[in-house]
Structures are given as C-alpha cells and as structure tokens.
N, C-alpha and C positions, 0 to 999 in steps of 0.2 A: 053653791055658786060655782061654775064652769068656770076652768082657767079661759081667758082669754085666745089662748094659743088653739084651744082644740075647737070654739068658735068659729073664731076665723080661719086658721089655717099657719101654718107655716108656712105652704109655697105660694100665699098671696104675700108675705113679706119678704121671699124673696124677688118675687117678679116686682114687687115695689121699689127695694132694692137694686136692681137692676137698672130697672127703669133710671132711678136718680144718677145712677154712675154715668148711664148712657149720655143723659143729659150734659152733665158737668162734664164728660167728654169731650162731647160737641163742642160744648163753651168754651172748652179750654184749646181744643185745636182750631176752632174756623173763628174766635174772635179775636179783634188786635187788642182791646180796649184793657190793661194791667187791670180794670178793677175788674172788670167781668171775668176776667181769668182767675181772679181770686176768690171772689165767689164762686167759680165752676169748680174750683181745689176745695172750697167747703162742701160744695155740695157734694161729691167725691167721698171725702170723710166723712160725711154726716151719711152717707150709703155703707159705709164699711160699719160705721157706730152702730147703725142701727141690726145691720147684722149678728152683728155680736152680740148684744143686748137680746134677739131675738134666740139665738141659738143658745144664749147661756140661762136663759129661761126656760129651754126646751129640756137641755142637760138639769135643768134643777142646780146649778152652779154658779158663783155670785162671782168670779173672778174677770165672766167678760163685762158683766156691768162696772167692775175697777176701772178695767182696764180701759173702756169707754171714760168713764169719767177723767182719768190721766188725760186720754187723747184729746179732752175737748180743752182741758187745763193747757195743751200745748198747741193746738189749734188757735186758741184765743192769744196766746201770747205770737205766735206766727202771724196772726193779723196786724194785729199792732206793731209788729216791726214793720213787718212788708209796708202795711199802708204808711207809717211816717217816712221810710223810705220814698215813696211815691209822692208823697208831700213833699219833699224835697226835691227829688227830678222836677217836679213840676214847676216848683218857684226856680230853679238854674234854667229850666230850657220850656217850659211853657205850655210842655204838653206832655200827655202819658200815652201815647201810640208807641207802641213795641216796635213798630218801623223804625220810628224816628230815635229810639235808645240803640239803636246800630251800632251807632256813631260815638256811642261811650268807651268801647273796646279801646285798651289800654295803649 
C-alpha cells in the first residue's frame, strides 16, 4: 500500500493549505462580525496544523503531529474564552460589531 503522500502529492497540500489561510484572511480583515473573525482565526490555524501534520509525515517525524495536537488543545481553550467573552459584550451592549466595541477603550 502507497503512502498517501506520494499519491496525492505534497504540493496539492500545500496549495490547499494556502488556500484556507487565504481565506480566514479575508475573513478576518474585510468582516466586522467577532464570531466570523474567530472562525477566520481557526481557519488560519487549522491551515498551519495541517501543514505541519503534512510535512511531519513527509520528514517520517511524529513531533509535528504533537505539536499540532497541543495547538488544537490551545485553540479550543481560545475559543471558549474569546466566545464567553463575547457572551458577555453582547448581554452589556447588545451587539458584537467590532465598530461598535470602539467605545469600550478605557
């Protein structure tokens, strides 16, 4: 059985790759909306994880698969604050438009 990698390809995972960063770029600079900005920040991350999961497959090396699994351990815990944060803006002022948290500056 063929590794997977020499199948497909490694420069189809990185223009995959790419692609998703592009994306969550976009999202993160042209949307106002906190939650879409936070998913455009996973998506991001989940571009870099899979990077490294790919290349540490290619290396024959199990340290970027750790170290992908730490990231997603601390990813999931960045969610969860970010969003109860946002749960909160929201019940104080009613709304999560990044415009309108301006006006939270101390």
């Amino acid at each position: 059985m063929e590794n997977v990698l020499q199948i497909i390809g490694v420069e189809n995972y990185i223009y995959l790759a790419v692609m998703l960063f592009a994306v969550g770029a976009f999202g993160l600079l042209y949307r106002r909306n906190a939650i879409v900005m936070f998913m455009s920040i996973e998506i991001m991350l989940n571009a870099a994880n899979l990077l490294l999961v790919v290349f540490s497959n290619y290396h024959q090396d199990a340290s970027g698969q750790v170290f992908v699994f730490f990231s997603m351990a601390v990813a999931a815990a960045e969610v969860a604050i970010g969003l109860a944060i946002l749960v909160s803006i929201y019940r104080n002022m009613g709304s999560i438009d990044i415009d309108k948290l301006k006006n939270l500056k101390g």
